[in-house]
C-alpha positions as a LaTeX table, in Angstrom:
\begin{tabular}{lrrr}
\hline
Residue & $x$ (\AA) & $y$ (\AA) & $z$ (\AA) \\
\hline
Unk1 & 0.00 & 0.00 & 0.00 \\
Unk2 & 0.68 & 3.61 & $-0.45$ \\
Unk3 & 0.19 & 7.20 & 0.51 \\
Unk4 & 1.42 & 10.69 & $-0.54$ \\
Unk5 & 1.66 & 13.68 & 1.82 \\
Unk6 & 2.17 & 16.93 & 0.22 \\
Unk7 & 4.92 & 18.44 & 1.24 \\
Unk8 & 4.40 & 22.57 & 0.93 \\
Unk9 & 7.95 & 24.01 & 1.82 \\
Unk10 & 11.45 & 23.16 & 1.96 \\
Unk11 & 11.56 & 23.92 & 5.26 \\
Unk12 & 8.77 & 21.67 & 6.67 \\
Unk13 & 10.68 & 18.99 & 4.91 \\
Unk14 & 13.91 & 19.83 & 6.62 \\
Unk15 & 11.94 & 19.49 & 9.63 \\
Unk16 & 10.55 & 16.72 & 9.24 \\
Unk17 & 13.59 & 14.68 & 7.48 \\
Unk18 & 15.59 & 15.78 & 10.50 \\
Unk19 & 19.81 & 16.21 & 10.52 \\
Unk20 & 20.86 & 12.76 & 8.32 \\
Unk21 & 17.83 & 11.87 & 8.08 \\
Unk22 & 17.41 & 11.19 & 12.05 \\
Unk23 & 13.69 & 11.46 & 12.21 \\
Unk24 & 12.59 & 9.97 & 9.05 \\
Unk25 & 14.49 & 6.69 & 10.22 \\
Unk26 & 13.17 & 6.13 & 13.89 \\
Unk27 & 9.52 & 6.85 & 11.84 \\
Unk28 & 10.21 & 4.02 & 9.78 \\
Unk29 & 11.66 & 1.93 & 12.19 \\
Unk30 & 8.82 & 2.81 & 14.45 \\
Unk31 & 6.11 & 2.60 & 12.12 \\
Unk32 & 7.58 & $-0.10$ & 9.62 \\
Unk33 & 7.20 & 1.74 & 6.58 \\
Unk34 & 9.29 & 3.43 & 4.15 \\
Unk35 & 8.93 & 6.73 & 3.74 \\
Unk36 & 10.57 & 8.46 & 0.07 \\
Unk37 & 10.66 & 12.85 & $-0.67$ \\
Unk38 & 10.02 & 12.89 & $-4.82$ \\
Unk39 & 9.63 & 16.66 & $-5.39$ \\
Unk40 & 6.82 & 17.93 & $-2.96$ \\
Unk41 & 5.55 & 14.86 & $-2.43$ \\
Unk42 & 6.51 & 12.32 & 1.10 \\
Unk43 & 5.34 & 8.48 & $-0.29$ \\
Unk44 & 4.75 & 6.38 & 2.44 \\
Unk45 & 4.88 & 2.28 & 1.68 \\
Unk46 & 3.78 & $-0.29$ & 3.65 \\
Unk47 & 0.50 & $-2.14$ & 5.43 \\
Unk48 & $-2.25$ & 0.00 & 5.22 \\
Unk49 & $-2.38$ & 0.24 & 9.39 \\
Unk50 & 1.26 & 1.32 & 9.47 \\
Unk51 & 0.56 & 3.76 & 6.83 \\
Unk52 & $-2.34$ & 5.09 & 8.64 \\
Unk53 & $-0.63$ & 5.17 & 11.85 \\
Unk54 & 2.61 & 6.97 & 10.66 \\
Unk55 & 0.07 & 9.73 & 8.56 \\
Unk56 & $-1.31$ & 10.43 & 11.64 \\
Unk57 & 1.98 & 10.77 & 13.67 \\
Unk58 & 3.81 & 13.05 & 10.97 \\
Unk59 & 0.62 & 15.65 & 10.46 \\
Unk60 & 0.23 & 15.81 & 14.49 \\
Unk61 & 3.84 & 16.27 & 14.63 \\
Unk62 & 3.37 & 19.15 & 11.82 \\
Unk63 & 0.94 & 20.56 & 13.47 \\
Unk64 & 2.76 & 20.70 & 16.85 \\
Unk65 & 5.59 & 22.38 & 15.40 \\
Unk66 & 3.21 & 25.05 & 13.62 \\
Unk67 & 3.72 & 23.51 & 10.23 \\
Unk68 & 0.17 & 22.86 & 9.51 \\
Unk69 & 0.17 & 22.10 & 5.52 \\
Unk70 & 0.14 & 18.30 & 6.35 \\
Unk71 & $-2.32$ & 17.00 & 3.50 \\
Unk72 & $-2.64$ & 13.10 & 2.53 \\
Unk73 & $-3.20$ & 13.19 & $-1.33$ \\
Unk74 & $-5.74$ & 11.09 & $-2.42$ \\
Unk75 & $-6.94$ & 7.77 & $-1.30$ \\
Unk76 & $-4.44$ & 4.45 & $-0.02$ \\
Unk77 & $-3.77$ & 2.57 & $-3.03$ \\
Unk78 & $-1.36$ & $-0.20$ & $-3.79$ \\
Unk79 & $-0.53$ & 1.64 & $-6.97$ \\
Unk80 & $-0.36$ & 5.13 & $-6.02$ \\
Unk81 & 1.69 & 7.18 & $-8.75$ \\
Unk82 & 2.81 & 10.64 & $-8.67$ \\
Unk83 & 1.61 & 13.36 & $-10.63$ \\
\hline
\end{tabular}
């Protein structure tokens, strides 16, 4: 399965992503997904629970840290494809 977040800014992907990448491993590890930045788009792979759980946990992160343009693009799929 699959997910997109749009991403709005550089800067809410910097803080998300973390120095080397810190905080988007422990989310996979935590979450056991994969998570890929193409463009303005954040894909997130994996069971459709851990997906779901991980959305949640990076837009109520967002919106703790006042960024608050966390969006999930369109519906799960297991073919999702960028735009």
């Amino acid at each position: 399965m699959e997910r997109k977040i749009k991403i709005k800014s550089l800067s809410e992907a910097q803080s998300l992503f973390g120095p080397n990448d810190e905080n988007i491993k422990s989310i996979e590890k935590e979450f056991k997904v994969k998570l890929t930045l193409r463009g303005e788009y954040l894909k997130l792979a994996g069971s459709l629970n851990n997906i779901g759980k991980a959305t949640d946990f990076i837009c109520k992160r967002n919106r703790n840290t006042g960024n608050y343009s966390c969006c999930p693009v369109g519906p799960l799929s297991t073919h999702e494809k960028y735009p």
